[in-house]
N, C-alpha and C positions, 0 to 999 in steps of 0.2 A: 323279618326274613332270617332261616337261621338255614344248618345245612345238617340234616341228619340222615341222608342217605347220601352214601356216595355213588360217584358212577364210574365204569369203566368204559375208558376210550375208545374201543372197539365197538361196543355196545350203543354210544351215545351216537358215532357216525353211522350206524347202517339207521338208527332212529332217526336222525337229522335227516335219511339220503330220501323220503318222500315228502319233504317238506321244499327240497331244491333250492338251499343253501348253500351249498358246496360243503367241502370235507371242512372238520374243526381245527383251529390251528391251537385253540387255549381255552382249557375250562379254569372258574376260579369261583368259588366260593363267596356268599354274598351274606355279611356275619348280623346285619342289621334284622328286626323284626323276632318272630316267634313261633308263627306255627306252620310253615313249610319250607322246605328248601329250595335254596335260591342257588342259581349259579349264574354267571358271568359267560356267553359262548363267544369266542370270533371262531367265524366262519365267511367263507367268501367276500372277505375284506369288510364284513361289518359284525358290529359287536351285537346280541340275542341277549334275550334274561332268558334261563333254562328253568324253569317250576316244577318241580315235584311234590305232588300233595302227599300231605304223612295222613290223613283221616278225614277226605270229603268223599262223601258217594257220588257216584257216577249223576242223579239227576240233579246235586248242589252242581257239580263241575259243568255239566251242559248248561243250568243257568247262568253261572257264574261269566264264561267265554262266552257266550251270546252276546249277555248284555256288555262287556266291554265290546267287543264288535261293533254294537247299536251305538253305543256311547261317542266309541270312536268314528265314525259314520257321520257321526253330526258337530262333527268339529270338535267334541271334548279331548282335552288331548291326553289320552290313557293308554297303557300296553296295549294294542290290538293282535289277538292270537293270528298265528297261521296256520292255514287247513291242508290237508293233503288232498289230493284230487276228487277227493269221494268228500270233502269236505268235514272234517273231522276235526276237532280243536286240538283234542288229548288223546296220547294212546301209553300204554303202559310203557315204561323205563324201569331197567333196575327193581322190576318187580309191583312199581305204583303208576298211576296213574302222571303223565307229565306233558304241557305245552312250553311253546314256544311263542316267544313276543318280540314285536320288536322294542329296542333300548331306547327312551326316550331322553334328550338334552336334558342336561342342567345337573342341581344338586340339591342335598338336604340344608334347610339353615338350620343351626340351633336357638339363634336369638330372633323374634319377630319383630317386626315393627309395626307400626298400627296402620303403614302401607298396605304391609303384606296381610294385616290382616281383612283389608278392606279388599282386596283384590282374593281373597281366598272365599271372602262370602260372597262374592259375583261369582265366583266359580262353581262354587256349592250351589248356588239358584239356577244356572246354567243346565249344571248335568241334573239336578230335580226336574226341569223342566224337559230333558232331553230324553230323560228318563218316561214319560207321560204316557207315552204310546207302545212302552213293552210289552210284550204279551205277557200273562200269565207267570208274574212275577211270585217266590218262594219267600214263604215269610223271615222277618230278622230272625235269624238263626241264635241270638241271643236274648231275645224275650222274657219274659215275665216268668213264665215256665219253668227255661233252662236256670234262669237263677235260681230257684228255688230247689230244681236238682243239684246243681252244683252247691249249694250252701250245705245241702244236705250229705254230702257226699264229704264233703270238706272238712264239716264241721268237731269231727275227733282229732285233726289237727291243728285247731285253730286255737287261741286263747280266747279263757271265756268273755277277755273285754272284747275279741274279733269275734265273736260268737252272740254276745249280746246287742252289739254294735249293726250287725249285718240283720237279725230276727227283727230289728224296729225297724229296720229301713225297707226290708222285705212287707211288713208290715203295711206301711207307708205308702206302700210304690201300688201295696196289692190295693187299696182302699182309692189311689184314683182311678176319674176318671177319661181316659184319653180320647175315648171312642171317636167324640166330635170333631178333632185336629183332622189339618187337610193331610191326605197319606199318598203314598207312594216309593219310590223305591230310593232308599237309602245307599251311601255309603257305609257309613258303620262305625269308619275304623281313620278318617281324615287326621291323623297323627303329624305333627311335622315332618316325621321320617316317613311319610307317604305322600307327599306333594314337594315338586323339582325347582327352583327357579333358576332362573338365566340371572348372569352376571346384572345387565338392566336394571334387574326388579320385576321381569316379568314371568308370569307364572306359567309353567313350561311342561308341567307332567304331572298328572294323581295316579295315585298306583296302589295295589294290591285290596281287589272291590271282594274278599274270599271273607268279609263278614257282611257284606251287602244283604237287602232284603226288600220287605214292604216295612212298613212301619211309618211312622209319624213324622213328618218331614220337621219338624221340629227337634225331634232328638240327635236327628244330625247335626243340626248348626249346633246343639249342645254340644257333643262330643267332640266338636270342633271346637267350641269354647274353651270348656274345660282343658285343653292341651298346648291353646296360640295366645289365650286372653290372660296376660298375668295381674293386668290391670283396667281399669274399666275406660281409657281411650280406646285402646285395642279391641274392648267388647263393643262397644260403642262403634267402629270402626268396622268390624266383620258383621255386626244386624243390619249397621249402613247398607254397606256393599253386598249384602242378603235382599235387603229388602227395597234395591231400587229394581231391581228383577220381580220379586216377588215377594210382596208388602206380606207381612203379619198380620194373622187376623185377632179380635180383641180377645178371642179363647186361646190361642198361641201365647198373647202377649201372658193371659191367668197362668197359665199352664208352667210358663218360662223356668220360674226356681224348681217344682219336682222335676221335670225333665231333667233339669242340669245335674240333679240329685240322681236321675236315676241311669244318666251317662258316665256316672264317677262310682255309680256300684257297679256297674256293668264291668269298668274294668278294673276295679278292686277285686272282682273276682275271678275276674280271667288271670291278673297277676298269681292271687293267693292259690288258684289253681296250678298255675306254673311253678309255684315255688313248693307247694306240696305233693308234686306229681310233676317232677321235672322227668322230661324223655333226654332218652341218649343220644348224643348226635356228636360230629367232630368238629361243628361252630355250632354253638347254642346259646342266644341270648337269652339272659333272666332280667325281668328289670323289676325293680321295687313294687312290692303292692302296696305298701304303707305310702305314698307319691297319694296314690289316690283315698286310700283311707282316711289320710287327715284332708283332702280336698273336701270329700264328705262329711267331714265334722264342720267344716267350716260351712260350705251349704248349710247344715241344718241351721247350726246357730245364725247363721244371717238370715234365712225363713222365719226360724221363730222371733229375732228379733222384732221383724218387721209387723207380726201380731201380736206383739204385746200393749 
């Protein structure tokens, strides 16, 4: 979450005033994340996340606030949007398109444990499951495809070892096949800094579903790997707590190292995209693409290892 539009006060309360919140007492900028703005609201003695999308269409937005709705409905515990009377999620702010959620407990950790990560793969099986009955869900918005455009697009800023490095793994990723994994709708983007915990240990909040899709339910639990698992307890610990929910099937288990490989391109390029085509905003998070570039070097070499 970064903040690249501002808004003005007058403007944000006649927005708030069909939502029947009451008037705002303090907006505040929310510095975490990357591709939309986040604000902080209190209003009527409770604290709101205010969202402003910089570049999703109107029919990502109507999927996106459903399925948190759906999600939240069945116990997962996620921002659930508020509608105005005609029931509406988002209506334009500030010129974009913006809801309202309410602020869920807790906080981000930076260090995991292999609690947290056992209790993060029940939660992940959870909303897959909870997910099951969505209607007419929109595919991963970062697919096989979009990489390939994005590499394309990238690639006269890139160096040629980031340019040869990305054409094999593109390669690679194009050459499996995933068809047969069980699918459904994905989070995306399960980051540290998108899941809350309680003082406890108990896990309290998942947030920000704006890279959600259909897709392979196994690329989630990778992308969740790849970010919570620094060592093989922790991985060991979150397929645990995955798959007392929902066991792995023996093509999952095959599949396991490309996917993980192809969860660590995924956002090796959303990074290297951000660091070559950084937008302006007055909080903007950039965070390292090289984090995941060398994760990906390290995948392959532990793949190839394992066929030699």
């Amino acid at each position: 979450m970064s903040v690249y539009t501002t808004v003005a006060p007058d403007a944000l309360a006649h927005w708030l005033a069909p939502l029947g919140v009451g008037a705002p007492d303090a907006l505040t900028g929310i510095a975490a994340g990357m591709q939309n703005s986040n604000y902080y609201v209190t209003a009527g003695g409770r604290r709101w996340v205010l969202t402003i999308f910089e570049h999703l269409a109107p029919r990502q937005l109507d999927f996106y606030l459903a399925l948190q709705d759906h999600l939240a409905a069945r116990a997962i515990p996620c921002p659930r949007p508020l509608a105005t009377a005609d029931g509406r999620f988002w209506r334009l702010l500030a010129g974009k398109p913006a809801a309202l959620c309410n602020c869920l407990p807790g906080h981000c950790i930076e260090e995991a444990t292999a609690a947290h990560c056992h209790a993060l793969g029940t939660m992940l099986a959870r909303l897959h499951l909870a997910g099951t009955d969505f209607p007419a869900p929109l595919p991963n918005p970062c697919g096989h495809d979009w990489s390939e455009r994005t590499a394309r697009r990238l690639a006269p800023a890139l160096s040629a070892d980031e340019r040869g490095r990305l054409r094999a793994e593109l390669d690679f990723q194009a050459a499996q096949d995933y068809s047969g994994l069980p699918r459904g709708i994905v989070h995306g983007d399960l980051f540290r800094d998108n899941v809350l915990w309680q003082d406890s240990g108990e896990l309290s909040g998942v947030l920000d579903f704006y890279f959600a899709g259909a897709d392979s339910l196994l690329f989630d639990l990778a992308v969740a790997a790849n970010d919570w698992c620094a060592d093989a307890g922790q991985l060991a610990a979150l397929i645990a707590g995955y798959g007392a929910l929902r066991p792995l099937t023996p093509g999952e288990e095959a599949a396991w190292p490309a996917l993980r490989r192809a969860a660590a391109l995924r956002f090796w390029l959303l990074r290297l995209d951000a660091r070559c085509h950084p937008r302006p905003g007055a909080v903007v998070t950039i965070k390292d693409p090289d984090h995941f570039g060398q994760l990906l070097q390290r995948l392959c070499l532990a793949q190839e290892s394992v066929h030699r």
